[in-house]
C-alpha positions, -999 to +999 in steps of 0.1 A: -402+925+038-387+908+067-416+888+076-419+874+038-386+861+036-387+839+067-420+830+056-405+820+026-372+799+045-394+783+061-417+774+033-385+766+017-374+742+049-402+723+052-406+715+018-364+702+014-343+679+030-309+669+027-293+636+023-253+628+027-237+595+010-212+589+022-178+567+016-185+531+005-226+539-003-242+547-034-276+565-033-303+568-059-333+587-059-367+576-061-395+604-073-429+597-072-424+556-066-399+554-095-359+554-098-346+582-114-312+600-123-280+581-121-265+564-087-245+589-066-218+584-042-196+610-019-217+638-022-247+663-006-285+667-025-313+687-011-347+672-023-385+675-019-395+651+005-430+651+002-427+641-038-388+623-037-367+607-012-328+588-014-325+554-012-289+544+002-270+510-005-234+504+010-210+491-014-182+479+010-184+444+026-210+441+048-214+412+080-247+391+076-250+369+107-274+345+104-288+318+129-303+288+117-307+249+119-294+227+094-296+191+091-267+167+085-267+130+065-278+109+096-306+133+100-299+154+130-307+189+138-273+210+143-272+247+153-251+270+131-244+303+136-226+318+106-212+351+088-219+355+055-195+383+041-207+405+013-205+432-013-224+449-041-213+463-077-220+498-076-224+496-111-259+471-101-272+491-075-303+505-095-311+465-110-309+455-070-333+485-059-357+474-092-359+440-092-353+436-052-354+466-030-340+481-001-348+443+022-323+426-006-309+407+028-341+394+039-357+384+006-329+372-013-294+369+001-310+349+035-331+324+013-309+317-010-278+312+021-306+290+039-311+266+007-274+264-001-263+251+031-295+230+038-283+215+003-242+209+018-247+198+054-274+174+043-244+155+027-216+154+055-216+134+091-228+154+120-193+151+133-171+165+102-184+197+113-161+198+142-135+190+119-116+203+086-142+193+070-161+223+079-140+248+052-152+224+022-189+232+035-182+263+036-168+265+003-192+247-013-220+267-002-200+301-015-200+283-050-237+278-048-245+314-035-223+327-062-245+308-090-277+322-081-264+360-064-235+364-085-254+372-116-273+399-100-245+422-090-234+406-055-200+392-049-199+368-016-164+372+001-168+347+024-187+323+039-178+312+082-197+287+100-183+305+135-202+276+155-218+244+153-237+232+183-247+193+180-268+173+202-259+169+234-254+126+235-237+134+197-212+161+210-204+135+242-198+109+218-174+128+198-156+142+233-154+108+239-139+096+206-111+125+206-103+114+241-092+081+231-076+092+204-056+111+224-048+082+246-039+061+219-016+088+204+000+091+238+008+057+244+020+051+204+049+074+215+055+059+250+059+026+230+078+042+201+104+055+232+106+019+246+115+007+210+137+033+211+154+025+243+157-016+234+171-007+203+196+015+222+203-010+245+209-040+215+236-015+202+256-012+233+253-050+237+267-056+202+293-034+211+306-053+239+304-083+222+323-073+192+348-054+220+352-088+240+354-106+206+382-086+196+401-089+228+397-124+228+407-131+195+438-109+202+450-128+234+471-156+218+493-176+241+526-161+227+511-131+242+497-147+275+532-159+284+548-126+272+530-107+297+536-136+321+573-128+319+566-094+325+547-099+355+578-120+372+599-095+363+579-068+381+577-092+410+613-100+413+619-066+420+593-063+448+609-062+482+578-073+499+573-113+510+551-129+487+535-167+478+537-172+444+516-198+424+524-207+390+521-233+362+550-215+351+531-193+327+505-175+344+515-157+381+492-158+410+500-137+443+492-145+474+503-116+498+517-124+530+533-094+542+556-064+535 
């Protein structure tokens, strides 16, 4: 009795297996070369493996990196690594494993990705993808993934050129050209703050001008010879021997002792 029943957990363990799908994958199972039964997620089957197996697709945003060359409008070469960031409607799973398979990142999302940006850097400057330029190729070639993937139950998130690697004489060039500009910027503010300074200093000489100008126009001779008067008056009252120059209006001293 014993010896029948492990003969028959054993029959029964090597003719079952087990497959777990988990959070964020949807599974569907494949008997005798076809799709069968409805997509799964979150849960446990046992199945026959020589007859049936699971296939297993995530459904949460998934990182394609892919390395390639790409050529821009003059005709050079330039090496992009990217990210190509991804997701699949659960609800379009079983179409995908039909009409694609399980390789849905080899033979479709990579060619059509390799086209789409083949198609956009062919129309920008070697140089704009250093620049801010690089976010309108990488929108553009979202909008031309979404045409042809969309459709077919992917959704692309996002598309991130992470780095472009130009020719060696290009990238000098460029190095060169942001060099000068950053000269040029430097010494637009140095002469900005020397503008600055002369236009400083033309206020302050206005200033004393007008200041002078007032003073001037204020010193009338009716108060030239007032103040005159008040100077002899102070000097009367000095006890200290003194030359004294005059017209009579204006005072001048010459000390000769106390």
């Amino acid at each position: 009795m014993i010896r029948t029943a492990s003969i028959l957990l054993l029959l029964a363990m090597t003719t079952s297996s087990c497959v777990v799908v988990r959070q964020g994958e949807v599974a569907m199972k494949r008997r005798m070369g076809k799709l069968v039964g409805k997509p799964i997620t979150e849960a446990t089957r046992l199945y026959n493996p020589f007859v049936s197996m699971y296939l297993k697709v995530p459904v949460r945003t998934t990182n394609l990196e892919v390395n390639l060359d790409i050529p821009s409008k003059e005709g050079l070469n330039i090496r992009c690594e990217t990210s190509i960031l991804y997701k699949i409607e659960k609800e379009r799973v079983p179409d995908i494993l039909r009409e694609v398979g399980v390789e849905y990142e080899r033979d479709l999302i990579s060619p059509v990705f390799r086209s789409a940006l083949a198609d956009v850097s062919s129309k920008f400057m070697a140089k704009d993808m250093h620049t801010g330029e690089r976010s309108e190729i990488e929108a553009a070639v979202l909008g031309k993934m979404m045409e042809n993937l969309g459709p077919r139950g992917f959704v692309i998130e996002a598309v991130l050129m992470k780095r472009i690697v130009l020719p060696g004489a290009l990238a000098t060039a460029i190095e060169a050209k942001l060099s000068a500009e950053q000269e040029a910027q430097r010494m637009e503010f140095v002469l900005d703050r020397e503008r600055q300074e002369a236009e400083r200093q033309r206020i302050a000489a206005e200033g004393v001008r007008d200041a002078q100008k007032i003073v001037s126009e204020g010193l009338t001779p009716e108060i030239l010879r007032f103040e005159a008067i008040e100077a002899f008056k102070l000097l009367s009252n000095s006890n200290n021997a003194k030359v004294i120059v005059t017209n009579p209006e204006t005072p001048l001293m010459i000390k000769t002792g106390d």
